[in-house]
N, C-alpha and C positions, 0 to 999 in steps of 0.2 A: 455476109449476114448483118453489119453493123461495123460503127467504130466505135473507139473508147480513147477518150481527152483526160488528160491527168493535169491539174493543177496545182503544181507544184506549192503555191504560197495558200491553198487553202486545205490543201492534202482532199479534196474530191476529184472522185474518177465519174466521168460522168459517160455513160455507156448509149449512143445511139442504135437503133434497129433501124435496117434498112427496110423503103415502102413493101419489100416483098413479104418480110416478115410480119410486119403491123398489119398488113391487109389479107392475110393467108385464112385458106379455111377450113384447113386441116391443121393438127398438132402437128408443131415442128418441134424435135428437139435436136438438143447438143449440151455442148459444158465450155465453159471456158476457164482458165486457173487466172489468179490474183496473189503478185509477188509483190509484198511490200516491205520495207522496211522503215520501221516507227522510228520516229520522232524522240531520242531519251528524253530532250528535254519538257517534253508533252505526257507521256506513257512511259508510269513506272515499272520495272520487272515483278515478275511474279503477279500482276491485275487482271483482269477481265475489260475486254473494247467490245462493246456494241456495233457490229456493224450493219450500218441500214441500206438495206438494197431499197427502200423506195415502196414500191409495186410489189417485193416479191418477197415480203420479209426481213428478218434481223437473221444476223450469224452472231455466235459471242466466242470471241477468240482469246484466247489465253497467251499471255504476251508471258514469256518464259525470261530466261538470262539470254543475251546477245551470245552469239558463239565466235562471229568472224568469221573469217575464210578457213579453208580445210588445211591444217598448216602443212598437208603434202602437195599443196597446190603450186605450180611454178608456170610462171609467163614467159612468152619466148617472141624472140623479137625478129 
């Protein structure tokens, strides 16, 4: 359905559609999820981030306290 580019040194994700979806003439849907991990040095805990889809809206997401990994988590080699 599309790709999506992440750069790194400007923290945008930039989401292409493929010509099947741009040129379609019926409603297409789906969802897609978005795992990030902020920036401390940018975005302080407990704030509100804006984020802008562009075309399709804002989301305002709630940057909470960092947690880490699940301290039952173990890697196995």
């Amino acid at each position: 359905m599309g790709t999506a580019v992440a750069n790194h040194l400007t923290g945008v994700v930039t989401v292409t559609f493929s010509k099947l979806v741009e040129n379609a003439t019926s409603d297409i849907k789906g969802s897609f999820s978005v795992w990030v991990n902020w920036d401390e040095q940018k975005v302080e805990e407990n704030t509100r981030v804006v984020v802008d889809w562009k075309d399709g809206g804002t989301t305002e997401v709630n940057i909470g306290p960092a947690t880490g990994p699940d301290k039952d988590e173990v890697l196995y080699k």
